[in-house]
C-alpha positions, 0 to 999 in steps of 0.5 A: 484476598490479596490484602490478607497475608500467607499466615491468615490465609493458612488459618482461615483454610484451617478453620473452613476443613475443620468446619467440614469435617464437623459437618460431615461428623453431623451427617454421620450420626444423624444417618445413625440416629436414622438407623437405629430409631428405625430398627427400634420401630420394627419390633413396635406394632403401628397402629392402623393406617388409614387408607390414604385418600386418593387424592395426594392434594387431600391428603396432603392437606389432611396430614398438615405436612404441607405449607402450600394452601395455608394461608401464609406471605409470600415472605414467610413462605420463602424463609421456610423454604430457605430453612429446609434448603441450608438444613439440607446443604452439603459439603462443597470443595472450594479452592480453599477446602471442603466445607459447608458454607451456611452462613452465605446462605442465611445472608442471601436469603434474608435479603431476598426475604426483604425485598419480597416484604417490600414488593407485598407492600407495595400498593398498585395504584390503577387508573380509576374509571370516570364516574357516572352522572347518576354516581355524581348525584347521588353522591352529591344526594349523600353529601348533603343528608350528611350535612343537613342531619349533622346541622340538625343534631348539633341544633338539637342539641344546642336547643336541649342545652343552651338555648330556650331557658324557661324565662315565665311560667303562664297559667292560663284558666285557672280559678280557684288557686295561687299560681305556686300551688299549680306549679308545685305540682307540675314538675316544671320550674325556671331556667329549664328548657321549655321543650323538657318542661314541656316534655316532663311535665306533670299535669296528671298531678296537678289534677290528682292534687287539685280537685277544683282542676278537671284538666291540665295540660302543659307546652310551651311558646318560643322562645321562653316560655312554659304555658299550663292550661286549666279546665276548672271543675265547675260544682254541678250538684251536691248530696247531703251527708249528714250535716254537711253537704258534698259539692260534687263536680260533674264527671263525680269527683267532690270538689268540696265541702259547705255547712249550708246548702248550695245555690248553684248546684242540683241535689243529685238523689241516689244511693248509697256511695263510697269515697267522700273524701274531697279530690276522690271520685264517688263510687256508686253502686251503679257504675253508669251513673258518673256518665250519667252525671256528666251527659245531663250537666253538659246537655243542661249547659248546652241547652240554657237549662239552668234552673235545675234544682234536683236531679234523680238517678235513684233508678238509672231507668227512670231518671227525672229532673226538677226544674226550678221546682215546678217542672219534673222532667221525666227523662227515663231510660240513660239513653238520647239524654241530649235529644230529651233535653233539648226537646224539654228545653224548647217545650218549656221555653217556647209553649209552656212558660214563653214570656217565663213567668214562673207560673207552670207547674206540673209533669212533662214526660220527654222519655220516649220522645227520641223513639216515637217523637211525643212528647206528654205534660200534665199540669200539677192538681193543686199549685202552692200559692203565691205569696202576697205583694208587699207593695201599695196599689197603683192609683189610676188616673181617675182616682180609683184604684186598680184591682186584679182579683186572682183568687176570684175569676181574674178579672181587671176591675178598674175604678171598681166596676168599670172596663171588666177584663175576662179572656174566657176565664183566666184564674191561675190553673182553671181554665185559658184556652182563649176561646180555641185550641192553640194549634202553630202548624197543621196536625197539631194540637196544644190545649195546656191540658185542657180539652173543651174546656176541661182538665186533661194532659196536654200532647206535642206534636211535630208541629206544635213549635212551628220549626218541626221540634226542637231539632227542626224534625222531631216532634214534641 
């Protein structure tokens, strides 16, 4: 103040009792604004007040006139409050006059605003408690599993992008097609991951389009390679239509078409059918018929039972099979295939034709063999008859000739008329029981068909084969 002259002072005195009296003037028309404004109200009907709640808090809280439980800063609270306190002020007398100073106080209580800004700022630092050994390890347990599945998804995702490219595509069982033809329809191609390949393949298409194919399935070996494995659909029988013939694979599907009749496959008998387009299925009017198809030609396989000729499913009750155009295989009912078979199998090969001369025609019933274990063959009444050798008669060393005389009683006449050869009899379907009943084991009986020597049906038993049946147990 000593630095300012009389003159400066006498106006700042001025101005301060200048900005009292304006200060004062405001408070005055305020009170009078105040009056009127309530005189106004008098002869205005107020609305129902509510009857106020008991507790001031609440109804502190209800009305919204209260800043102390909002959730406000502790800074924002303090300039409210200073707000309200300079509205408030009132004039003082100071040395040099009497006025309201509110500048002062708008600069005293920004800087206490700031400092309470900066203590809420302010971040308490404490001491921490040592942690526990179970804390540690566990955390040393959380810390690795991070590790371990972030190596994991940064391998798979390297193995998916960058690394493993499909270098060669092996085909593995495949017959009957080119490579590319398999490939085409597998949706597997180079330079792609072997693992996607493996993945998105397509084997069901390389079935669908391909009937000589009866499965596909596509993987994969590290690191290059994409590997298809091929189940050929091997032709088992064949139905004629028309002049052409159907080869049809063992599950039903027509594998193909040949103008001359087939070799290696039996004639499937049956009814009528649909679908005779080549890679569709055959839809028979009895549904059990594709499982049919495909039990027989496994047990067939199964067993070594090759030479089938014909195979009837006419009657899914009275199903038979010729074999080799000699037997007829009388299955019957579509049930113990694999039993009945295997039974029919070891009675052909073991007593009816062991040394497999071709010679054995007739009936044999295995139908109810899995149920009362026998088993039934009737020889054929007449035989075809052979057709007669082409080749010259063996001289002997006596200078005669060997003749065997099958049409008369099977003699062995050698040097004409000496050394006479006759096993009771022997004259192609007449009679041979070589003089007894053929019996391997206790209880059984196997005449051939002859009892005493006299046409009849020939019964198995348990112990015909000498090893309990064709399963060690069932009879025949």
């Amino acid at each position: 103040m000593s630095d300012i002259s009389s003159k400066e002072k006498r106006e700042l005195a001025k101005q301060r009792r200048e900005a009292a009296k304006q200060a004062q003037k405001y408070h005055k028309e305020q009170k009078k604004r105040a009056k009127k404004s309530s005189d106004a109200t008098q002869h205005v009907k107020l609305p129902k007040r509510k009857k106020p709640s008991g507790s001031k808090i609440e109804e502190a809280v209800n009305s919204g006139r209260t800043t102390k439980f909002e959730k406000i800063s502790r800074e924002e609270k303090f300039r409210r409050e200073s707000e309200e306190r300079i509205r408030n002020l009132k004039p003082h007398d100071f040395e040099d006059g009497y006025y309201i100073d509110e500048y002062s106080e708008k600069k005293r209580s920004e800087r206490r605003a700031k400092v309470i800004r900066k203590q809420e700022q302010e971040v308490i630092r404490r001491n921490k408690k040592p942690i526990t050994q179970k804390q540690a390890r566990n955390r040393r347990i959380i810390i690795a599993t991070a590790i371990l599945l972030t190596v994991l998804v940064v391998g798979a995702v390297l193995s998916l992008t960058v690394l493993f490219k499909t270098e060669k595509i092996d085909i593995e069982g495949d017959e009957y097609y080119y490579e590319d033809q398999i490939i085409a329809f597998s949706n597997v191609s180079l330079q792609q991951n072997i693992f996607l390949a493996a993945i998105g393949g397509t084997p069901q298409e390389i079935v669908k389009n391909l009937p000589y194919v009866e499965d596909a399935k596509i993987g994969f070996a590290v690191p290059d390679t994409v590997t298809i494995k091929i189940t050929n659909a091997l032709p088992s029988y064949y139905v004629k239509d028309g002049d052409k013939y159907l080869i049809i694979s063992s599950k039903g599907r027509v594998l193909d078409t040949e103008t001359e009749e087939p070799e290696n496959a039996a004639e499937l008998i049956c009814n009528d059918y649909k679908n005779k387009e080549i890679g569709s299925y055959i839809e028979f009017e009895d549904k059990s018929v594709p499982d049919i198809l495909e039990s027989v030609a496994n047990s067939l396989k199964a067993n070594g039972l090759d030479n089938i000729k014909a195979f009837d499913v006419t009657d899914t009750s009275a199903i038979t099979i010729d074999y080799a155009g000699k037997i007829k295989i009388n299955i019957g009912v579509a049930e113990d295939i694999d039993y009945k078979i295997k039974t029919a199998a070891a009675i052909i090969t073991q007593k009816l034709d062991p040394n497999n001369t071709g010679q054995v025609y007739g009936t044999l019933d295995v139908s109810t063999s899995s149920k009362n274990k026998m088993s039934h063959f009737k020889p054929a009444e007449t035989t075809p008859a052979t057709e007669p050798s082409t080749t010259a008669p063996a001289q002997d060393t006596n200078g005669g000739t060997t003749d065997w005389n099958a049409n008369a009683d099977n003699s062995y006449d050698a040097n004409a008329g000496a050394n006479n050869y006759d096993a009771n009899t022997y004259d192609n379907g007449a009679v041979y029981d070589n003089g007894a009943s053929y019996n391997n084991n206790a209880g059984g009986v196997y005449d051939n068909g002859y009892a005493n020597n006299t046409a009849g049906n020939g019964n198995y038993y348990a112990g015909d084969l000498g090893g309990g049946g064709a399963d060690g147990a069932a009879p025949y």
